[in-house]
C-alpha positions in Angstrom: 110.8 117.0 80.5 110.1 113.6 82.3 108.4 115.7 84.9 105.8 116.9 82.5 105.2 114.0 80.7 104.5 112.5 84.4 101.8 115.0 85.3 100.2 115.3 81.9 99.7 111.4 81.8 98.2 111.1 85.2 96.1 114.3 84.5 95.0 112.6 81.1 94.3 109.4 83.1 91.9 111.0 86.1 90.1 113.3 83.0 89.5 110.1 81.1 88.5 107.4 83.5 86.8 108.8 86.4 83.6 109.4 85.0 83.6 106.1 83.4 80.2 104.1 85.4 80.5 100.6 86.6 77.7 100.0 88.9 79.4 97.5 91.2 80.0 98.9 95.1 81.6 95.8 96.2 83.6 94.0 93.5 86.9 94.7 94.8 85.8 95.7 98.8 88.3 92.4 99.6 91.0 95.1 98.7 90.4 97.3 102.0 91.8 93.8 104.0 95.1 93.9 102.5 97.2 95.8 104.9 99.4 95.4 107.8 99.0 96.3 111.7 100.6 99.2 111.4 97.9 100.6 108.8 94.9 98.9 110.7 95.6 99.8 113.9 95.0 103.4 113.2 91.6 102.3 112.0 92.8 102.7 108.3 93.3 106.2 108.6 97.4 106.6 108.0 96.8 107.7 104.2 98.9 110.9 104.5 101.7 108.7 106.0 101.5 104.7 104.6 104.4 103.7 102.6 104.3 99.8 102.7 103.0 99.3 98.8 99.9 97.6 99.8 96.6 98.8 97.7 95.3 100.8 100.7 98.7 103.2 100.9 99.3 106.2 98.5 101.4 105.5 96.2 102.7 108.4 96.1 104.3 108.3 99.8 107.1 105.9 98.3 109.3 108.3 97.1 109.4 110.6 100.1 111.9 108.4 102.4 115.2 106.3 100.9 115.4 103.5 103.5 114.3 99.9 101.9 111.8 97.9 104.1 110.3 94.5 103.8 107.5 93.3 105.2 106.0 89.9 105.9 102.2 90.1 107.8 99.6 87.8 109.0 95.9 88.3 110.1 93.2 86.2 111.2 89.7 87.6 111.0 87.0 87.0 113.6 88.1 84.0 115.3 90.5 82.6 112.4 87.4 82.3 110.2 89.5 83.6 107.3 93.1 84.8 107.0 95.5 86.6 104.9 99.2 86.2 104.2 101.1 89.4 103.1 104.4 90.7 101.7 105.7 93.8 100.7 109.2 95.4 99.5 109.6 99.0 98.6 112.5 101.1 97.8 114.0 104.3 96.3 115.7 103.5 92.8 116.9 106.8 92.5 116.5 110.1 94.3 113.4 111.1 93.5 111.6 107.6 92.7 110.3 105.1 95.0 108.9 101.6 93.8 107.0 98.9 95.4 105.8 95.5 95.2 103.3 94.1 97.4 101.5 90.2 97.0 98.3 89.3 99.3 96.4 86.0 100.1 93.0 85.9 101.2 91.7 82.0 102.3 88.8 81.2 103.3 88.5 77.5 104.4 85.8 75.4 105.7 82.8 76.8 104.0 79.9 74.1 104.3 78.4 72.7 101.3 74.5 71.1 101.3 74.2 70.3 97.8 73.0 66.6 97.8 70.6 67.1 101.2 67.1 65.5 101.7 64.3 68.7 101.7 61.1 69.0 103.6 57.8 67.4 101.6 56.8 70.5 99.5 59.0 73.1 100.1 63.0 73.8 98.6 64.3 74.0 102.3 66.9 71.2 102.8 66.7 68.9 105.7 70.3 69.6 107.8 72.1 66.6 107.7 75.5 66.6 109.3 76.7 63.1 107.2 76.0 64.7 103.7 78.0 67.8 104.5 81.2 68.3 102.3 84.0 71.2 102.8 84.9 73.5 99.9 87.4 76.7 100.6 87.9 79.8 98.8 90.6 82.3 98.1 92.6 85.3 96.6 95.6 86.4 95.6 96.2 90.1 94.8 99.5 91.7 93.1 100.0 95.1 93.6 103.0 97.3 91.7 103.4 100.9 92.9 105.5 103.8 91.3 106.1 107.2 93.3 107.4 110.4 91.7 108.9 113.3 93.6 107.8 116.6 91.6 108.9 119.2 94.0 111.5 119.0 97.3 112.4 122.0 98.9 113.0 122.9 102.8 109.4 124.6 102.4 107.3 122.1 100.8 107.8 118.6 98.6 105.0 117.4 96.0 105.0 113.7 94.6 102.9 112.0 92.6 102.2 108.4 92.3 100.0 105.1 90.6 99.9 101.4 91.4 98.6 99.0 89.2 96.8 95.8 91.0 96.0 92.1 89.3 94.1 89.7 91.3 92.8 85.8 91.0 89.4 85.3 92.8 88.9 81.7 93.0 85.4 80.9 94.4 83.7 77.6 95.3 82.7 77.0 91.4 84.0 80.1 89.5 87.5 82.0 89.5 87.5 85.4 88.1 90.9 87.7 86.9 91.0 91.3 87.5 92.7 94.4 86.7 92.8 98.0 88.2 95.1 101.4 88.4 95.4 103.7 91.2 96.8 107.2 91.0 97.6 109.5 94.1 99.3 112.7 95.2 101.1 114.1 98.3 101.9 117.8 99.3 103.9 117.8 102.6 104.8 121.1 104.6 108.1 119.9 106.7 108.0 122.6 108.8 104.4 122.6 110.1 104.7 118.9 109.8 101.7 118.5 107.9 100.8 116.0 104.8 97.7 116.1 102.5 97.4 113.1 100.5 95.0 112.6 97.6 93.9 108.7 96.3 92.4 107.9 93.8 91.7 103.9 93.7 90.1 101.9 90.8 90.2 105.1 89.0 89.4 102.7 86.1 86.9 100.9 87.5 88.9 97.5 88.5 87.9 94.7 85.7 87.3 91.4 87.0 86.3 88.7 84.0 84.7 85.3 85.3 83.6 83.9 82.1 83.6 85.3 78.4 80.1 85.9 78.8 79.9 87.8 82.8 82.2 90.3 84.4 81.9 92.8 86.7 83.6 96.7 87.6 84.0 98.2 90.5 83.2 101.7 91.1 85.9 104.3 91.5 86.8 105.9 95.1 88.2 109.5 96.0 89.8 109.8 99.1 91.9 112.4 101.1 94.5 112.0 104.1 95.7 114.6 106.6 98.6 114.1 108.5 100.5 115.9 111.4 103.4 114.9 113.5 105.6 116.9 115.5 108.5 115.8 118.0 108.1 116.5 121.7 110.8 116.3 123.5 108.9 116.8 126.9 107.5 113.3 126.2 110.6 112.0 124.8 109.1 111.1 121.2 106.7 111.7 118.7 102.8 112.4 118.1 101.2 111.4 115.0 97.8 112.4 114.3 95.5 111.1 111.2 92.9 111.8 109.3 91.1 109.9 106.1 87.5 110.9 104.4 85.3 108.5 103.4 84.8 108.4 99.8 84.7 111.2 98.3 82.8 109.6 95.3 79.9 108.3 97.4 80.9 104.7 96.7 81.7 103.1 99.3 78.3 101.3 98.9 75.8 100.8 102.2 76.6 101.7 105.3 75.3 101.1 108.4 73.6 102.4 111.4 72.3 101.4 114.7 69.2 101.9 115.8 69.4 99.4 119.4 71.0 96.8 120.7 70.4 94.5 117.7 68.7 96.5 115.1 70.5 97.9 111.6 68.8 99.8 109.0 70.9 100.1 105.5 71.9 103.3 104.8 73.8 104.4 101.5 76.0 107.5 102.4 77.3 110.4 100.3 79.4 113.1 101.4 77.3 115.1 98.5 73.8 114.6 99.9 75.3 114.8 103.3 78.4 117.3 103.9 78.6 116.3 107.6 80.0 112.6 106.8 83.3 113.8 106.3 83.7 113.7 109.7 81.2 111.8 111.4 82.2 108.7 108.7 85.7 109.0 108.5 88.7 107.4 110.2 91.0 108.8 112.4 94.4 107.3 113.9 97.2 108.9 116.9 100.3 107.1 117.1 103.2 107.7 119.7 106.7 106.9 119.6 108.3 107.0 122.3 112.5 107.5 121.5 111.9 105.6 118.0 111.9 102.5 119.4 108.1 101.9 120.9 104.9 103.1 118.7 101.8 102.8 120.4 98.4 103.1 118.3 94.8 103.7 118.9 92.0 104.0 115.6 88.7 104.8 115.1 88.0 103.3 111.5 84.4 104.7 109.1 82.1 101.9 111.0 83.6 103.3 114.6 85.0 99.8 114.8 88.4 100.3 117.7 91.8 99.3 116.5 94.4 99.3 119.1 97.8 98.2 118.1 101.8 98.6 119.2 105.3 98.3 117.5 108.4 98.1 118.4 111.9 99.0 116.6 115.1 96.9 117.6 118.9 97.2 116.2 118.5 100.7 115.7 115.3 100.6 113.9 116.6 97.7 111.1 114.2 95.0 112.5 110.5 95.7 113.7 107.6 94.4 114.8 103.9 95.3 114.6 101.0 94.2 116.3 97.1 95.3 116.0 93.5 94.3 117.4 89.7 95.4 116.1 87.6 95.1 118.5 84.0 94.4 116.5 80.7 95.4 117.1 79.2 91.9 116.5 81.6 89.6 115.8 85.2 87.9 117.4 88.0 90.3 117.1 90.9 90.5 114.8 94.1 90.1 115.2 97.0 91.1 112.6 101.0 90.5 113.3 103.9 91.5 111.0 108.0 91.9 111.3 109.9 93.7 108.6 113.3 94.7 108.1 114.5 98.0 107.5 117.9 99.4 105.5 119.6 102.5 103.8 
């Protein structure tokens, strides 16, 4: 009976939402920085495999393993010019449920103000003047809750379902803004072929965010789909991962980019409908290998062929850990993302 009412409530939600239009490509994009190392450094591809609760996981993926874990992370983007602080806790309440809870803080500091500067006779372009500068900083905090639902588990294949509901406080230099937004995903998993296929569904209803009674903005709604495989190999004394994630299956991820030289970028928006071929050639793939469960090494390849390279490494027979990951970018100062979490039955 619950099982029904489950699927017939996030059927009714996908049939009622998605085709509800927003017109806003990046009003929540600052969601796609909430995650930890061991999510970036596969390039954002471990969809089919993520359970940490952050937005960018499936929600779904909670209720397919028992153990607890909690997570603390911290990343500084292109040379510290911004940073976020993360936290995450997810567990199985009972055998076939899994819930999560997952906070994230974006700050942004040192952002130059020129309000109050001299301008050149005749025109509106202000005359620099280091004495006159002041310092403002921005920020966000994001709350993310995530419910997973195991529908079928047998030796053959499982099924869950999940949704996440997200709340965030934008606080700009002179406005701060409130938002809302619901996820939905699915997982099928065949354990004996070791193979996932994991569906998401993000800001299926188009995440709110109200800045004044009299302006607010949507974003748009995203499809996207993970493939997974792993197998262990004993020749190599561990385990191969390999990932897979499509861009948006929606078309709206917004522009893209692509290079034309050395410096040269012409605007591009991208849809897998107009162009078939960008499910591969603009999506993100991921290989991870642990060697004996103790070391996981990580290389990624993320939808703007931006590298991630990243490691891990479990002590105390896998209770405590440690994750580490690098982008190298294609203009700008790499990134660097740390995190320890604790793990327990």
């Amino acid at each position: 009976m619950y099982r029904t009412s489950f699927l017939t409530l996030l059927c009714t939600i996908c049939i009622l939402v998605i085709p509800l239009d927003a017109g806003d490509y990046y009003s929540n994009a600052n969601k796609a920085i909430f995650v930890f190392p061991q999510y970036s450094a596969l390039g954002g591809s471990p969809l089919a495999f993520s359970r940490d609760g952050s937005p960018m996981s499936n929600p779904a993926n909670i209720s397919l393993e028992s153990a607890r874990a909690l997570s603390l992370s911290y990343s500084g983007y292109f040379d510290n010019t911004f940073s976020t602080t993360l936290a995450s806790f997810v567990t199985q309440i009972k055998d076939n449920i899994g819930a999560g809870v997952f906070a994230g803080y974006i700050y942004i500091p040192n952002i130059e103000i020129t309000e109050g500067f001299d301008v050149y006779p005749d025109t509106d372009i202000p005359i620099y003047d280091e004495s006159k500068l002041t310092y403002e900083s921005s920020s966000e905090v994001f709350m993310n809750f995530s419910f997973g639902y195991t529908i079928l588990s047998t030796a053959n294949i499982s099924a869950t379902a999940g949704a996440s509901f997200h709340c965030q406080r934008r606080r700009l230099i002179d406005w701060t803004g409130y938002g809302i937004g619901l996820d939905v995903g699915t997982t099928v998993e065949l354990p004996r072929a070791g193979v996932r296929f994991s569906l998401l569904l993000d800001d299926i209803t188009t995440n709110y965010i109200r800045w004044s009674s009299d302006y607010h903005n949507n974003a748009l709604p995203h499809a996207r789909l993970g493939i997974g495989w792993q197998r262990e190999i004993p020749y190599i004394y561990g385990k191969i991962r390999i990932m897979y994630k499509s861009p948006d299956l929606l078309g709206n991820d917004g522009v893209g980019y692509i290079f034309l030289g050395d410096d040269e970028k012409e605007p591009e928006k991208q849809s897998v409908k107009d162009e078939p071929g960008l499910v591969f050639t603009a999506a993100a793939y991921g290989v991870e290998y642990t060697v004996q469960k103790i070391v996981a090494l990580r290389v990624g390849l993320d939808e703007s062929k931006r590298l991630f390279f990243g490691a891990g490494i479990n002590l105390f027979k896998r209770s405590l850990f440690f994750d580490f990951s690098y982008m190298v970018s294609n203009d700008l100062p790499g990134t660097y993302s740390l995190s320890m979490g604790y793990h327990w039955k």
